[in-house]
N, C-alpha and C positions, 0 to 999 in steps of 0.2 A: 926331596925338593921337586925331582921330575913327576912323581905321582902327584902330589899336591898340585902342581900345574896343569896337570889333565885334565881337561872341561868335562870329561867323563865322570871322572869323580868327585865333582858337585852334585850326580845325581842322586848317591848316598847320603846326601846330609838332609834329615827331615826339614821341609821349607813349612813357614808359618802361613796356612792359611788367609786366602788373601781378605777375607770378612773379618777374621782376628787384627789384620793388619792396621783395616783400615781403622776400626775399632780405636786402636792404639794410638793409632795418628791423629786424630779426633777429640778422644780424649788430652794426648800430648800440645796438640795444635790449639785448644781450646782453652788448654789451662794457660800456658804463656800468655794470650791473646786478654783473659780477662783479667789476668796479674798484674799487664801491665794499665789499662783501661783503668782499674782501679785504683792505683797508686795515683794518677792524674784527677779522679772522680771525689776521691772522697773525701776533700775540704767541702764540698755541695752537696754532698750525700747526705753528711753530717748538718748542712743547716739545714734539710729538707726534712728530716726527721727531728728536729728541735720545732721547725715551725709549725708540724703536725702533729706533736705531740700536746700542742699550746693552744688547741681550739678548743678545749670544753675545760680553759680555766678560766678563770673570774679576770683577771689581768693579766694582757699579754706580755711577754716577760724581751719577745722583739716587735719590732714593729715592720718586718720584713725580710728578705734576704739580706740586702747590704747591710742592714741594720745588726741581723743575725751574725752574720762574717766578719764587721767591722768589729762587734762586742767580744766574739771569742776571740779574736785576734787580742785585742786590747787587755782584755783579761787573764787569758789561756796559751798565747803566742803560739808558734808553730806547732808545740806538742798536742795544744787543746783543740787545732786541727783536723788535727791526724790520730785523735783519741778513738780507740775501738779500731784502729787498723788492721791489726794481724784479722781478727773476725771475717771483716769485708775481703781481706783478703783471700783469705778459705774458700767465702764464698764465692767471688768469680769465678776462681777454679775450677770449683763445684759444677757453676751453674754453665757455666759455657763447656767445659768437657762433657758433664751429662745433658746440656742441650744439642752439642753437634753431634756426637755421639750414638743420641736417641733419635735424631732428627734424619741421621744417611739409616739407620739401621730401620725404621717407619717408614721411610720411601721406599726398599724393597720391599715392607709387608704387604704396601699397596702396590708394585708391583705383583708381586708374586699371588696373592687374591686378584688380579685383574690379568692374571696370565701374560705378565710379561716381560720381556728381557730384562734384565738388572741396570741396562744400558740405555733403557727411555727413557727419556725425559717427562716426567709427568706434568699435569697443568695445574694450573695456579693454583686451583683449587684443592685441588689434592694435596699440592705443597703445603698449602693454608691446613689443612689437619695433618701431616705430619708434623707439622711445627707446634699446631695446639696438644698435640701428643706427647710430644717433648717437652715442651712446658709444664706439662700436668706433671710427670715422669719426677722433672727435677724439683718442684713444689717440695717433697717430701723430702729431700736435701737441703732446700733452703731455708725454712723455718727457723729450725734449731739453730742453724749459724746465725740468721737476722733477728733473733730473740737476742741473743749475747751481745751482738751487735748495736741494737739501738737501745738498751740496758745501758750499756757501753758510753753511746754519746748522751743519751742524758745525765752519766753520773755529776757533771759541773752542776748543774740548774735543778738536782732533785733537793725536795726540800728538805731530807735526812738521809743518811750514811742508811744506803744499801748494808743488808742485815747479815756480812760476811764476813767471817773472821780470819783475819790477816795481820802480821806483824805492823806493830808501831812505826818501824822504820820506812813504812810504804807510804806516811803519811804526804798528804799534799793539799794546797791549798785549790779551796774550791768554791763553789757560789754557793749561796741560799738564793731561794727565790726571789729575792730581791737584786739578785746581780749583784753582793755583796761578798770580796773574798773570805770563805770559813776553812778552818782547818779539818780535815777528818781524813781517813785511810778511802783509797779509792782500789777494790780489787779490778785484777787482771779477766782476760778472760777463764781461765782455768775456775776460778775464783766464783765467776757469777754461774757459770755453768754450771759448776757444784751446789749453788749456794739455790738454783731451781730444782734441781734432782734431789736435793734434800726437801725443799719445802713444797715443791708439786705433784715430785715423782717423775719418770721417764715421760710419762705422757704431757708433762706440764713443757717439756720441750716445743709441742708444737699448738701454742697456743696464738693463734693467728692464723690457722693452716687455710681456713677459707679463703681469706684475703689475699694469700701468698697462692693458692690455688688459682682463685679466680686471674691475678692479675700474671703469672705465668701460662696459665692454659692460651688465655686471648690472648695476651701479649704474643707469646711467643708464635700465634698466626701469626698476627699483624706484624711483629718482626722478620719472619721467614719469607711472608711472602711480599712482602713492602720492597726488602732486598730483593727478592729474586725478579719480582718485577723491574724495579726500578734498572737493576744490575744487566738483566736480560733486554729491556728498551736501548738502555745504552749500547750493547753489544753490536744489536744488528743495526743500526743507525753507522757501523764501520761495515759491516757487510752482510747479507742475509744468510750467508754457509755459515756464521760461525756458533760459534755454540756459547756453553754457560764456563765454561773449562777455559775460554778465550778473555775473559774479566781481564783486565790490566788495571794496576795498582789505583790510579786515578778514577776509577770506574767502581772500584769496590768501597774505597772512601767513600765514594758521592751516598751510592745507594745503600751501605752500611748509618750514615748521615741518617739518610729521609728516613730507613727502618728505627732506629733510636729515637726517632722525632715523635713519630708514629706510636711505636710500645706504650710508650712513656704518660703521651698525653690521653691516650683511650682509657686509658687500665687504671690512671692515675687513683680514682675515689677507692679504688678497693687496698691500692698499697697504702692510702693514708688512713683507710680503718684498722689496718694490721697494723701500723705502726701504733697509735692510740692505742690498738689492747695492748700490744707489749710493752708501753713503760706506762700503762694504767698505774700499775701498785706503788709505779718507784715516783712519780711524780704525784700521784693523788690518792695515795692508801688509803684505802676505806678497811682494813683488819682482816685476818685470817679467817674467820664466820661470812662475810658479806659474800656473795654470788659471783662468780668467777662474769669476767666479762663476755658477751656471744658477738659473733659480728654485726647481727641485726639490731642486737640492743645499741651496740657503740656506732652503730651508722645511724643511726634514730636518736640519739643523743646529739653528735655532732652536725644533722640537719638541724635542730631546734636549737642548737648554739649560737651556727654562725650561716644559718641554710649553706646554697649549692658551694659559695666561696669558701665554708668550711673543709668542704670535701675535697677540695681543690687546693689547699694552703701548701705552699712549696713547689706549687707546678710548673711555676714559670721557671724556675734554677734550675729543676728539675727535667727538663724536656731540654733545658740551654747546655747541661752540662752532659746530657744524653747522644745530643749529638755528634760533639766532637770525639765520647767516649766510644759511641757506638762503631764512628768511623774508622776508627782505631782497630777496634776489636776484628771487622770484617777486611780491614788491611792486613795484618798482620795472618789473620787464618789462610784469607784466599791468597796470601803470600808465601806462609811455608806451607798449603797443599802445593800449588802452585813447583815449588821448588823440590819437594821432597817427596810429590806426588802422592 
């Protein structure tokens, strides 16, 4: 017992590198932060990817957001909600652990190329490509999950049973495209995931990857640096010594806020062309010979459908529900760094 209390002999116990550390924290701090974000997010997640999946049909199947919400509501009640959850859920995880993650571990790089302390604070702009860095980074994480996922919320409104085979007893009532209850099996995610790796192959995982590229690269500028602006204005407006490490909770909110506003409404046309290719097959099968969808084609389709407000359909829920979520997100992180250093 007296040896174990000797401050001395703490020095024998191998100590975790403190870049591994922060690593952990990062990832640990980012995953909680987007789990819970999402759990609040994705009743509006869910109609934003219904009403963008709905621009290059003949007849709209909503006539809006409320419209969209009030319908699955009435149809689908709180499960048909929160359909495709576990997915979105993954991917928060995903995307805010490998966003903050990538985002402290990019600011040393530019430190360390610009020779300098690990402990300056770089400027805006530099922040603004660490952030588009991290974006890029996590791109190739998110795909796969937001394939299974927006599969997921169309299976109600697809006009036939996704081509997956699962027991009878999973059976559940669901819409044709008429917003008409039909009965048919709707698989899980395990289910739809298998059910691309068999008919794509691995690679057919990331079919969207542009879209989810482009609008994680900028985005995650415009998110990192929107906060750190906004975050760091706040700061020294209490006093010019203080630093970015000085945030208090109300502070992180706001500017966590403006950054969600921001991502959201810039990037928006290229997350509604990703969504359009990925439930292309399930909502508008054209058969297993016909040309897989490219992004150019499905952003040039969806111009001549519905022009610019095509590109745009879901953006208003979409940037409203981004804010409160995003606040969230940046509370909760610069809360248990904050705490847990």
């Amino acid at each position: 017992m007296e040896a174990a209390s000797d401050p001395s002999s703490w020095d024998s116990i191998p100590s975790i590198p403190p870049s591994a550390m922060r690593a952990v924290k990062d990832i640990t701090f980012g995953s909680i932060a987007g789990m819970v974000s999402k759990v609040f997010e994705h009743p509006f997640d869910l109609t934003k990817v219904r009403l963008q999946s709905q621009v290059l049909d003949t007849t709209a199947r909503f006539n809006g957001p409320i419209d969209c919400l009030v319908k699955t509501w009435k149809n689908e009640g709180v499960r048909g909600l929160y359909r495709g959850l576990p997915a979105p859920i993954v991917a928060a995880m995903l995307e805010n652990a490998s966003l903050f993650m990538s985002y402290s571990e990019l600011q040393n790089v530019i430190r360390r190329i610009n020779s300098q302390p690990l402990s300056h604070d770089l400027s805006l702009p530099q922040l603004a490509l660490a952030g588009g860095g991290a974006g890029a980074i996590t791109s190739f994480l998110l795909t796969p999950v937001e394939l299974v996922k927006c599969k997921m919320q169309v299976q109600m409104i697809a006009p036939k049973p996704i081509s997956v085979s699962i027991p009878e007893s999973t059976a559940a009532a669901t819409l044709d495209s008429n917003l008409r209850p039909i009965s048919r099996p709707l698989p899980g995610p395990i289910a739809v995931l298998m059910s691309v790796i068999r008919t794509e192959g691995i690679r057919g995982l990331w079919l969207g990857q542009t879209g989810t590229l482009i609008r994680e690269c900028g985005g995650g500028a415009a998110w990192f640096a929107t906060k750190e602006f906004v975050g760091t204005t706040l700061i020294k407006r209490r006093g010019s010594e203080l630093t970015r490490k000085d945030i208090v909770p109300w502070e992180s909110a706001l500017s966590g806020a403006c950054a969600g506003g921001i991502f959201n409404f810039s990037m928006f046309p290229a997350d509604s062309i990703k969504s359009t290719m990925q439930t292309e097959e399930d909502l508008r099968p054209r058969g297993s010979n016909a040309p897989k969808p490219t992004f150019l084609g499905t952003a040039k389709a969806m111009y001549r459908a519905q022009g610019v407000k095509g590109l745009y359909a879901g953006c208003g829920i979409t940037v409203a529900r981004s804010i409160p979520s995003s606040a969230i997100i940046f509370l909760i992180y610069d809360g248990l760094s904050s705490r847990f250093g």
